[in-house]
Structure formats: structure tokens, C-alpha cells
C-alpha positions as CSV (number, residue, x, y, z in Angstrom):
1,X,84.4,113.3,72.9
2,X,81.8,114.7,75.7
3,X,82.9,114.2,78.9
4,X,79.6,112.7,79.5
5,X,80.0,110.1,76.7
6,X,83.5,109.4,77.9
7,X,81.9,108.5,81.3
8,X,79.1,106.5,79.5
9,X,81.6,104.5,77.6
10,X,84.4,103.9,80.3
11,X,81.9,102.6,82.9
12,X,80.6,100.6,80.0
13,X,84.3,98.8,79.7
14,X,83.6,97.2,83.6
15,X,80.1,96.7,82.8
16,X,78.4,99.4,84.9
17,X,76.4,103.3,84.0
18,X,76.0,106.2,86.0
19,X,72.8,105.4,87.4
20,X,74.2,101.5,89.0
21,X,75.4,103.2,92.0
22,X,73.2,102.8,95.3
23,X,72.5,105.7,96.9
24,X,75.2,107.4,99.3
25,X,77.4,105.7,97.3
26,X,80.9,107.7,96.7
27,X,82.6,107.4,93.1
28,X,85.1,108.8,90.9
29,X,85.8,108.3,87.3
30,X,89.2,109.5,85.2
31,X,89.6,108.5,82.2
32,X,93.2,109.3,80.7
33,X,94.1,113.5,82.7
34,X,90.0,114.1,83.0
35,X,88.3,113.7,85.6
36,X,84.8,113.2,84.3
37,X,82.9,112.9,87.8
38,X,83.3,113.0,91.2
39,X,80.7,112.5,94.0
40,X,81.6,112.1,97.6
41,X,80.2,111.4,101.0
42,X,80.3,112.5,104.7
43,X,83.8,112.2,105.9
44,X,85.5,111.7,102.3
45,X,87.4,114.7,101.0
46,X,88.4,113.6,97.3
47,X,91.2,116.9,95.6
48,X,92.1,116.6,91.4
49,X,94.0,118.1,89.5
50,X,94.4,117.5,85.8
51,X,98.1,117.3,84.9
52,X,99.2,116.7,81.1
53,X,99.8,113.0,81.4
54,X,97.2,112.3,84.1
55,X,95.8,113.2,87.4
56,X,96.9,114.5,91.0
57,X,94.7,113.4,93.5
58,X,94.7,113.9,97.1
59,X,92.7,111.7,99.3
60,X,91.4,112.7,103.2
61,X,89.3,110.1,105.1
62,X,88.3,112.6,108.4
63,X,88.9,111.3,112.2
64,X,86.4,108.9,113.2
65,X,84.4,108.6,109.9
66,X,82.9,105.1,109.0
67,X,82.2,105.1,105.5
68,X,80.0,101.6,105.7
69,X,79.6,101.5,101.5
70,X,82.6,101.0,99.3
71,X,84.1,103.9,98.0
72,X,84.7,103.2,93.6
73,X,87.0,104.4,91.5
74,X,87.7,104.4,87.9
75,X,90.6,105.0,86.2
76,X,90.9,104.1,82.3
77,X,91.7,105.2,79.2
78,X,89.6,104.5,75.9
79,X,92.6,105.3,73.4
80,X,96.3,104.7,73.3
81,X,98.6,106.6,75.8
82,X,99.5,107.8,79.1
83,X,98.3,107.6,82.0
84,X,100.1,108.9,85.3
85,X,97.9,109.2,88.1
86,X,99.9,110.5,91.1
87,X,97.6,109.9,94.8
88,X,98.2,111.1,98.3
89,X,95.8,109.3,100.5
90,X,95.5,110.2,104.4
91,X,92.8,108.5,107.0
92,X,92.9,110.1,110.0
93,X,92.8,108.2,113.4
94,X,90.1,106.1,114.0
95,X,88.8,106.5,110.0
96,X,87.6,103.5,108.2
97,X,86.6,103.0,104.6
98,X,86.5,100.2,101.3
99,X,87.8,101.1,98.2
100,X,87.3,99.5,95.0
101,X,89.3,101.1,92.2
102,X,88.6,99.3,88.5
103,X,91.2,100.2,86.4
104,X,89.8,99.6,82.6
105,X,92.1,99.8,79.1
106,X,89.5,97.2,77.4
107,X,89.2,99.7,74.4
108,X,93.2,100.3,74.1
109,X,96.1,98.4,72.9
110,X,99.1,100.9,73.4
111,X,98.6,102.4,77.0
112,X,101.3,103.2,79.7
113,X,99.4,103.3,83.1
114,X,101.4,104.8,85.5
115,X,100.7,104.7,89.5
116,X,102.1,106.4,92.3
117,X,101.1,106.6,95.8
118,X,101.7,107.7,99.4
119,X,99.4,106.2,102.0
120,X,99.4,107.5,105.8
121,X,97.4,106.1,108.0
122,X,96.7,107.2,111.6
123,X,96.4,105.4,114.7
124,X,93.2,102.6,114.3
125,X,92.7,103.9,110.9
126,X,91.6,100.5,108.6
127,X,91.9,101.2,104.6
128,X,91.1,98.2,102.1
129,X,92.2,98.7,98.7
130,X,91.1,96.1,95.6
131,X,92.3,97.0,92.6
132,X,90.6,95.2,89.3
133,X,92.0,95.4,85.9
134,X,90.4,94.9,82.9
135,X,92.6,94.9,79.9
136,X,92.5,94.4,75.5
137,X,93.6,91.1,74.3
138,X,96.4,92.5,72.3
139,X,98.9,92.8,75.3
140,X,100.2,96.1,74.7
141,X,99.2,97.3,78.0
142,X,101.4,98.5,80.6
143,X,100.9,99.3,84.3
144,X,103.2,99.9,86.9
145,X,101.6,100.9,90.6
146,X,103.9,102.1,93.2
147,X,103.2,102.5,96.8
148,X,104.6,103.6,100.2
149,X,102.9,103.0,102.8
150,X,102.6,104.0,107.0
151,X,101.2,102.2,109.3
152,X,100.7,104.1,112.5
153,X,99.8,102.1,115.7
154,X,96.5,99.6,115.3
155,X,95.8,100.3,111.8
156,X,95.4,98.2,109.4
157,X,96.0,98.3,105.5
158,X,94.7,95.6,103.1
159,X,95.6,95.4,99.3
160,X,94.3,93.0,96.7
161,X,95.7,93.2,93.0
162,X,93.8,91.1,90.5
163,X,93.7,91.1,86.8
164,X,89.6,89.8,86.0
165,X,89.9,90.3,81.6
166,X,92.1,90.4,79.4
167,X,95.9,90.2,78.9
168,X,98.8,91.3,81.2
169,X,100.9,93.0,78.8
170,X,103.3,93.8,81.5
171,X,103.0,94.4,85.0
172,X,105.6,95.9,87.5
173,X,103.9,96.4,91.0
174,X,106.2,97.8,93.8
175,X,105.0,98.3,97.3
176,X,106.7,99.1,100.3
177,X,105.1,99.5,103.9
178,X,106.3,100.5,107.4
179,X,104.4,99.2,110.2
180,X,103.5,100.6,113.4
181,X,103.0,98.8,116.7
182,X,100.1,96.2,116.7
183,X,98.8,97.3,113.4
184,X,98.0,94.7,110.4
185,X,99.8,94.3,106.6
186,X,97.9,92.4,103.9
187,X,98.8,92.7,100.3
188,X,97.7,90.0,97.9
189,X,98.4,89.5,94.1
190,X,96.4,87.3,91.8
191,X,97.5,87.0,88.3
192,X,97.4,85.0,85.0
193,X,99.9,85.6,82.2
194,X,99.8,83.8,78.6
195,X,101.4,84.8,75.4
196,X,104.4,87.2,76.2
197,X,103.1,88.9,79.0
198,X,105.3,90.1,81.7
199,X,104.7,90.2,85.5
200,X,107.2,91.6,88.4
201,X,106.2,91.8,91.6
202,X,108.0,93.5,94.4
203,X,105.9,93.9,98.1
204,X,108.1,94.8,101.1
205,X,107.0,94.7,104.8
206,X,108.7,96.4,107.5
207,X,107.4,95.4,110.7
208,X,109.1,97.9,112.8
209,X,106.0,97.9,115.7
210,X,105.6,95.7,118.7
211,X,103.3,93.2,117.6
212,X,103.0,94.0,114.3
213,X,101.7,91.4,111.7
214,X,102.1,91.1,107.8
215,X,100.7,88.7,105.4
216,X,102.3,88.8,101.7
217,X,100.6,86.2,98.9
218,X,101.2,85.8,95.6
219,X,99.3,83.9,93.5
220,X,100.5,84.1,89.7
221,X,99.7,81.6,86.8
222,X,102.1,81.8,83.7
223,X,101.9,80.1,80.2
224,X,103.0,79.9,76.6
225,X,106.2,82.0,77.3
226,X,105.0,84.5,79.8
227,X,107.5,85.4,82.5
228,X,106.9,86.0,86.0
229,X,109.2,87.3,89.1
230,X,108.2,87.9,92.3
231,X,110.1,89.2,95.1
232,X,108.4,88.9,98.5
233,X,110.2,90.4,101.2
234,X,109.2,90.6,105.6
235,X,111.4,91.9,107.7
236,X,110.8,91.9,111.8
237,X,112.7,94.2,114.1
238,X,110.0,94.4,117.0
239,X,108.9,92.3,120.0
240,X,106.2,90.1,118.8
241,X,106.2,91.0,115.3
242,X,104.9,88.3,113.4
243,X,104.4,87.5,109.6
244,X,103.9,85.0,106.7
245,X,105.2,85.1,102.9
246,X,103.4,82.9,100.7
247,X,103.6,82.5,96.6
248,X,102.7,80.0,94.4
249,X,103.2,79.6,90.7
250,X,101.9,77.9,88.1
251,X,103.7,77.3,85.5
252,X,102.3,75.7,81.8
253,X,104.0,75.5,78.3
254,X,107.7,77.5,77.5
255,X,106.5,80.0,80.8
256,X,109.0,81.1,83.1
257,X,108.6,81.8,87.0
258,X,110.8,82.9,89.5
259,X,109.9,83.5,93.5
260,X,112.3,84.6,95.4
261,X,111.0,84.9,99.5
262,X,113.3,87.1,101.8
263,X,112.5,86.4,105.4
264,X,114.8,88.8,107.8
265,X,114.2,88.6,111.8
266,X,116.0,91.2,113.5
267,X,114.6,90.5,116.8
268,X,114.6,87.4,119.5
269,X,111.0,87.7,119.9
270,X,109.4,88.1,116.1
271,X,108.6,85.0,114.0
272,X,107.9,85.5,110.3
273,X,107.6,82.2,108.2
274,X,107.5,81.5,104.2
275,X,106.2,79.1,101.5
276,X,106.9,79.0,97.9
277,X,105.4,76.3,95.0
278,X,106.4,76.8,91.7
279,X,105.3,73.5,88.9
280,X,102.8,73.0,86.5
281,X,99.4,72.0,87.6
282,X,98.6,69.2,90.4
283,X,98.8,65.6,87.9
284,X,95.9,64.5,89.9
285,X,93.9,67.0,90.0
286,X,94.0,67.5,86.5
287,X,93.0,63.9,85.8
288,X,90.3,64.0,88.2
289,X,88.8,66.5,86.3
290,X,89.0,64.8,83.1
291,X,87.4,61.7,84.5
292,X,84.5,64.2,84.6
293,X,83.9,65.1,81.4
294,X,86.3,68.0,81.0
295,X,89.2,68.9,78.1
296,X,92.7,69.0,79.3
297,X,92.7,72.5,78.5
298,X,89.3,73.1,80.4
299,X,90.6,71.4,83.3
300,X,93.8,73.0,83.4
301,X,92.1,76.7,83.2
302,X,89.5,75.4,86.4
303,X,92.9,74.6,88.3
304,X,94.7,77.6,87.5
305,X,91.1,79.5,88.0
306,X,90.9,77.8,90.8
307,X,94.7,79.2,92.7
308,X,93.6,82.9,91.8
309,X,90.5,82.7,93.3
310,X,92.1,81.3,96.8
């Protein structure tokens, strides 16, 4: 296969072409250890190398630069296998940038996606990562992201998870991240499992920095006899740190969830709070719903619809 029709049919899989991206737009594409294309912008400094199981890549947002359009990436395979993609990314102080990284095994049913990253970023540096999935229906798909992150002083990191097609397979996300003084955690997971799909969750925040704040959500929907276990943990050491753990399950059919929130203050002045729902969908809701016209089934996929989308 062409490199070029590999590109034309991995975009394809997240229903976009080569020629849907504005102008001064920055992308990347890999599909399984190719990197079929790469263009970049002022301030954006995007390193590959092809490895035998996947892709190094090495990321550098320069001092100061404001990169105002979202930066894509692809990563996919269109036949069974491995993927390991191994990323360094590094904005410097004062750099800002979006990324949007679609992450597409449509075409596969046997695929080991493999993620591991190191994220630095400077002093006021802001980096927004959502990550989109798209996988087959057959559920053979697995994907395991792993992260450490550094927060230096005033920057901010922002991570959203969400699977948009497909089935889970299984998931095992770990993220860990050290924050600086005054600088901002968000990391947000959004989920729906059916059949025998799988889904771990591990996000750690260290709030080492005065004033630092951290934000952990889980949303996760399980059904048939999915399983789902999510391990949210904030822990305060500083003068004004501050955070929140939220999670909330829904749980339909022979499904299994498990939350388990660890909230650990290690200093007089730091406050971190939590909240975790686990049940089956809201009685009332669900009959409201029905009173409108709509199946049980239909109204329970609106409700669990419904607590991704928050």
C-alpha cells in the first residue's frame, strides 16, 4: 500500500481527506511505524522516527509561541497489530497550543495500541490534549496510554479521553502529574463499555505547588458484562493547593464498576474534595423519557449519552 493511499484511507476512518484542513493548519498522520505526513507551523517543531513496532516522536512548542488553530494528529492502524508510539513533548515558557489527536483502528480487529509519553511544561506554558478514539465493533482492540507529566509554575495541562465509535476492547490509561506552584490539572475520561469490554483507569495528581489546583472526572458507562475500575487519586502537600475527584458510573445489565477515590492532604492549608455515583440509570429520568415517546433502550442510551457528554 502507497503511503498516499494509506493516508487517503486512515483519514477516511475519522471522516476527513487531506485537503479538509484550513490553512496554517498543523497535522500529522501515522498509521501503524509510518509516518505518512507531517506539516507544521511557526513555533511547532514536530521529530519522527520510525521504529519496528511504531513511532518516536519528539514534540517542541518554542518560548512564547501561540499556535491559535488546533494542532491534529492521527495515529491508526488499518490492519491487525502493533502499535507503540513513544512521545516526548516540551512547551517552552510562555508557549501555548490545542491538540487534537484521533486515534482510529475502525478497519482492525486485533490491534495492540501502545502509548507512552513524557510531558514538560515550562513556566505559563498551557497544553490541551483531546484524544478521540474510534474503534471496530469486534472488541479486539487494545490501547493502553501512559503519561507523566510536569507542571512548572502557572501552567496549565488539560486532557480529555473519549471513546466517539465503536467498542472498548480494553482500555488501561495511566497518568501521573506533578504540579508546580499556581499552575492548573485537568484530566477527564468519558467512556462507554458493552459486551466484554474492559476499562481501567488510573490518573494521579500531585499537587506539590503553592496554590496549585487539580480537577480529576470520570465519566464511564458499562453494560452487558463490561468491567470497569477506576482509581482517582489527588494528593496536596502545598499551601493553598486545592482539588476535586469526581467519577460517576453507570452501570446496566451483568456490568461491573468499581471507583475507588483517594484524597491525601498533607498540608493545613490545601483542601481537595471527592464524589463518587455508581447505579444504574436515574428511575425517573428514564420514565420521563418514555412518557415521551421513547423505547427503554432508547431512553436508556440518551441518559447514558447524556453523562459522557457532561
Amino acid at each position: 500500500m502507497s503511503d498516499k493511499t494509506a493516508l487517503d484511507r486512515l483519514l477516511a476512518t475519522i471522516n476527513m481527506h487531506r485537503h479538509s484542513f484550513e490553512e496554517g493548519t498543523a497535522h500529522v498522520e501515522i498509521h501503524g511505524n509510518q509516518v505518512l505526513n507531517t506539516v507544521l507551523v511557526e513555533g511547532l517543531h514536530v521529530e519522527s522516527r520510525e521504529t519496528a513496532s511504531g513511532v518516536d516522536v519528539n514534540i517542541l512548542v518554542e518560548a512564547g509561541a501561540r499556535i491559535d488553530k488546533p494542532v491534529y494528529f492521527c495515529f491508526g492502524m488499518l490492519e491487525n497489530g502493533l502499535q507503540h508510539i513513544r512521545m516526548r513533548v516540551h512547551f517552552q515558557e510562555k508557549a501555548k497550543a490545542r491538540f487534537i489527536s484521533h486515534c482510529s483502528f475502525a478497519a482492525a480487529s486485533e490491534v495492540e495500541h501502545l502509548m507512552d509519553a513524557e510531558i514538560q511544561l515550562d513556566a505559563g506554558a498551557e497544553y490541551s490534549y483531546f484524544e478521540r478514539h474510534i474503534h471496530s465493533e469486534q472488541g479486539g482492540i487494545r490501547v493502553v496510554p501512559k503519561a507523566k507529566v510536569t507542571l512548572a509554575e502557572e501552567s496549565r495541562f488539560a486532557t480529555e479521553f473519549e471513546l466517539i465509535k465503536g467498542r472498548v476492547g480494553e482500555i488501561d490509561i495511566d497518568y501521573e502529574a506533578y504540579c508546580g506552584d499556581h499552575s492548573v490539572l485537568e484530566l477527564l475520561s468519558r467512556i462507554s463499555g458493552r459486551g466484554d469490554d474492559r476499562i481501567k483507569i488510573r490518573e494521579a495528581g500531585f499537587l506539590n505547588g503553592k496554590y496549585s489546583r487539580g480537577v480529576l472526572t470520570s465519566h464511564i458507562a458499562v453494560r452487558d458484562s463490561a468491567r470497569a475500575e477506576i482509581y482517582n487519586e489527588l494528593q496536596a502537600t502545598a499551601e493553598g493547593a486545592a482539588g476535586h475527584v469526581d467519577c460517576n458510573e453507570i452501570v446496566q445489565n451483568q456490568a461491573q464498576a468499581k471507583a475507588i477515590p483517594i484524597v491525601d492532604v498533607r498540608h493545613p492549608k490545601a483542601h481537595v474534595t471527592h464524589e463518587a455515583a455508581i447505579g444504574s440509570v436515574d428511575s425517573k429520568q428514564l420514565q420521563t423519557l418514555m412518557s415521551r415517546g421513547l423505547s427503554e433502550e432508547e431512553a436508556v442510551e440518551m441518559i447514558i449519552q447524556g453523562l459522557l457528554r457532561k
